[in-house]
N, C-alpha and C positions, 0 to 999 in steps of 0.2 A: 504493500500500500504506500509505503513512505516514495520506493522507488519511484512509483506511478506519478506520485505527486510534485517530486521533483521535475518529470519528463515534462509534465504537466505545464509545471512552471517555466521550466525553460524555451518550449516552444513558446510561450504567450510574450515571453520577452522577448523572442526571436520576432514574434506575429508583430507587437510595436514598434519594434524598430524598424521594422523595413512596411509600417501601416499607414506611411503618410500620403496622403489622397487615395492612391490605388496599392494591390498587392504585386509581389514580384513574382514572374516566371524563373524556375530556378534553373533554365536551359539559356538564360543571357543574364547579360551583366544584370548585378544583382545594386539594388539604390546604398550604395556607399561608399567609403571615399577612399582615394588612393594618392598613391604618392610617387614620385617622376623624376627623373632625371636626364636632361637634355645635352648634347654638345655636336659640333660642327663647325663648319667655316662660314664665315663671314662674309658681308661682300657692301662695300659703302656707292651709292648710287646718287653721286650730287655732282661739282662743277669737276673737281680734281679726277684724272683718270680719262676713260676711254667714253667714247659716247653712247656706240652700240655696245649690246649683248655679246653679240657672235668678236666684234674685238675684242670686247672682255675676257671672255672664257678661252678661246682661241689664242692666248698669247703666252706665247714661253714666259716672260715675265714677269707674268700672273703668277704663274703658280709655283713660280718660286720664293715667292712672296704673301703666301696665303695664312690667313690669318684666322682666329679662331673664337666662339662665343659660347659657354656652356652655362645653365642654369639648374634651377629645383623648381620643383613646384607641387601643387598640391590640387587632387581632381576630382572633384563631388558628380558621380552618376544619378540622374533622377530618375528616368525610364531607359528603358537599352537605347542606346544610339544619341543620345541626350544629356552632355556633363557640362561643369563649367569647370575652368583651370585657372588658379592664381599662382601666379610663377614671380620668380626674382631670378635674374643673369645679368651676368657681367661678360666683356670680350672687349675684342678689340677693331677698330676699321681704319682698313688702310687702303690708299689709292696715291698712284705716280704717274704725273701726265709723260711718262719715258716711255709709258705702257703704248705708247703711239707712235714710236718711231718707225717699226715697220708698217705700220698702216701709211704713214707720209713719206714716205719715200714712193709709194704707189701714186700721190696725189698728184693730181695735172697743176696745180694754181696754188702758191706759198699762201696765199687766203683760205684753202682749203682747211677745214675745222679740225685732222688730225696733225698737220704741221702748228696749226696756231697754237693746240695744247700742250706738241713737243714743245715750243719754243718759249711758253708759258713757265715751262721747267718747273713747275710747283709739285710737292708731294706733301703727303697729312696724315698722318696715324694718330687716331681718337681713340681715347677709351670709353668706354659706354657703359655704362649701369641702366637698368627699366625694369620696371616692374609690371606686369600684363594682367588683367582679368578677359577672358577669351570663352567664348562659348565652343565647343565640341561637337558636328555633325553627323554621327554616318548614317547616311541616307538607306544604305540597305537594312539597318536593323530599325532606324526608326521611322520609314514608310513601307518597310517589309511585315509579313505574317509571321509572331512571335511565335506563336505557337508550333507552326507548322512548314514555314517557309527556307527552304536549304540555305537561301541567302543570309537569311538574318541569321541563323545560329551559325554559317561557318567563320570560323577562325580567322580568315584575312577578311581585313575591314576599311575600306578606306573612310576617309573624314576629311571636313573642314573645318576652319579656326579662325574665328572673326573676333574684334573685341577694341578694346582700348586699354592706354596704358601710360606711364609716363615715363622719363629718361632725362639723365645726368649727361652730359659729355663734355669732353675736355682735347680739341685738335691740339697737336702740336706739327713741326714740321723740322728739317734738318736743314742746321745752319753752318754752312761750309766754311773753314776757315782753311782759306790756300797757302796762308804766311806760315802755319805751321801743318799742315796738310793732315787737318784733323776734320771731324761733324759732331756732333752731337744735336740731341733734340731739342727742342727750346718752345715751350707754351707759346701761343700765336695770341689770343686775345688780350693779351696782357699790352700787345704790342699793337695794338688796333690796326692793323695794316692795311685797312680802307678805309680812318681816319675817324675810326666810331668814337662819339664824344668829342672830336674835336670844334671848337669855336672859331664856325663857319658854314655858313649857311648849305644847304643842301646836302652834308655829310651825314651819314648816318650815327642812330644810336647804338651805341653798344648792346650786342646781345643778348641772352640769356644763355648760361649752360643748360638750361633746362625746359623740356620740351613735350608737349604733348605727342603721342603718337599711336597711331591704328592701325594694327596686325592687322593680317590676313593671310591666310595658309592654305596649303592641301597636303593630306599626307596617309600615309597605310600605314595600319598594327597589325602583327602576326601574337594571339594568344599562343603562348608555349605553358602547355602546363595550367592549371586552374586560377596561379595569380600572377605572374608574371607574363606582361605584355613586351614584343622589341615591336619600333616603327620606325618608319623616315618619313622628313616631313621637310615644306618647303615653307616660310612664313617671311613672307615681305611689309616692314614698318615704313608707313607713311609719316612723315616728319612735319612738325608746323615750324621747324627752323629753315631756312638757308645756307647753317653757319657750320655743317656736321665737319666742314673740311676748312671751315674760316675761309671761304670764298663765295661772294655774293653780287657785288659791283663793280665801281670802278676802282684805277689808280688814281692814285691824289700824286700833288707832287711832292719830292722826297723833302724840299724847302719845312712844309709842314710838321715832318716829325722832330724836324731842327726848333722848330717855335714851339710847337708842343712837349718837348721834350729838353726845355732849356738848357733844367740844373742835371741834366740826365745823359750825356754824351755819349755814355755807352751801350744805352736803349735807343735811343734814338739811331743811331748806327746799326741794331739789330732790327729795329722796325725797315729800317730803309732795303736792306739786303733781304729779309724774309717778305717785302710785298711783293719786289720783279725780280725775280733769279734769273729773267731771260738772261742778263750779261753773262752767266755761269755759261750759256753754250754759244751766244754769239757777243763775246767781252768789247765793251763800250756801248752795248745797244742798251737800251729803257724806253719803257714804254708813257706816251704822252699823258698827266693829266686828265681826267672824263676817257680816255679809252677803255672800254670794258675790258674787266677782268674774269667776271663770271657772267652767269644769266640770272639776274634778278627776279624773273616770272616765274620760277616754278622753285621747289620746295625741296629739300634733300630727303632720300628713302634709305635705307640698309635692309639687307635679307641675311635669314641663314638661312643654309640647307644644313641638318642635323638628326644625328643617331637619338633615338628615343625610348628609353625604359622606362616602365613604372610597374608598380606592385602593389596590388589590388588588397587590402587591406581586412574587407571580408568575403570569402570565398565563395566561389558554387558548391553545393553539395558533391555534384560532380560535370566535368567539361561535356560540354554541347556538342562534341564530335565524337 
């Protein structure tokens, strides 16, 4: 009798826990939470760098250069196919307008948009912190037949990931010194190098390190085993900064980091050298005042592509396959 009243008890606390609005089928994800871990490469999609896709990926010097983002997070199931995920990750982006030299060298006309980015000679490595809240789709188990349907209970699952989120970042860039044939990195806002805050009209303000921004993804999980899921997944953030590479407008002229930078001789020097490095490849050239340096109209993005685990925290009775 006592047994009984145990079994008794334990189902009814199993029944509430998983009783909120509807019950669960115990042949799919069962209503509770789990826990994740993410990591992959990077990829920054703003001024600095290549303009298409296919030069991007396509380039020896990509990927010798590939840089990388991993996080945690945490994943509440409500019906199969239906979770939300709040995550925290850290990495790193990086982008070198050098990523363009064999594209310009193809080019008919030194106007041509992958010669102007060689000759632009800028590169940017940011670190990034964000923290995401992201809803979870798979369409085959949550507009599939629970019960019944091959698709909803089999094992490979693909999903999308939509949400919002926020982010830290911090460009820096390398500053060459040829007198001692040294580089090292050096923060770039520190050093407004398109005159942000400076006193004069039509320059800009200084930006924010801190940005809003809005995932979106597509990706497949393979259940191994009852709690343990592996996936890959692709997830592209929309940025409401300009700034993920410190390039957004024009050049100022170098005169100005000289007045802004009075009592400051040695910043001022580093502002002037980190906004036109063209002279690094054709020495004596600089670019005029109001020449653009970046594209003002549109917004900086970053993607990863990354390996996906997480561990299902209360289990099925037993796997759906």
């Amino acid at each position: 009798m006592c047994f009984a009243t145990q079994a008794e008890a334990q189902t009814e606390k199993q029944r509430k826990r998983h009783a909120w609005l509807q019950p669960d089928i115990k042949y799919l994800d069962q209503r509770s939470f789990s826990l994740g871990v993410t990591y992959g490469m990077s990829d920054l999609w703003a001024d600095v760098g290549t303009k298409g896709i296919a030069d991007h990926y396509f380039n020896g010097d990509y990927w010798s250069n590939v840089k990388g983002m991993g996080g945690i997070y945490a994943k509440y199931t409500h019906v199969p196919g239906l979770a939300v995920r709040l995550g925290v990750s850290n990495g790193t982006l990086y982008a070198n307008d050098k990523w363009n030299e064999n594209a310009g060298q193809f080019a008919k006309k030194v106007t041509d948009d992958p010669v102007q980015r060689y000759l632009r000679n800028l590169d940017v490595k940011t670190n990034v912190w964000e923290s995401t809240f992201m809803f979870e789709i798979s369409p085959l188990q949550l507009f599939g037949n629970w019960e019944f349907g091959k698709r909803a209970k089999a094992r490979f699952q693909p999903y999308l990931l939509a949400g919002i989120g926020g982010m830290y970042f911090n460009p820096r860039g390398t500053l060459v010194d040829f007198e001692n044939d040294t580089k090292r990195w050096v923060d770039l806002r520190p050093l407004a190098t398109e005159g942000q805050n400076f006193d004069k009209a039509g320059y800009p303000e200084a930006y924010s390190r801190y940005s809003l921004i809005v995932p979106a993804g597509i990706g497949f999980r393979v259940d191994i085993g009852r709690g343990l899921s592996l996936g890959l997944e692709y997830v592209l953030r929309y940025t409401f900064t300009d700034y993920l590479d410190d390039v957004s407008g024009q050049y100022i002229d170098p005169l100005r980091f000289d007045i802004a930078y009075l009592n400051e001789g040695h910043k001022a020097s580093e502002a002037k050298r980190m906004a036109d490095r063209t002279y690094e490849i054709l020495p004596g050239s600089k670019h005029a005042a109001g020449e653009f340096r970046g594209d003002p109209t549109t917004k900086d993005m970053y993607s990863t592509i990354s390996v996906n685990f997480y561990w299902k925290l209360f289990k099925r009775d037993r796997p759906w396959w």
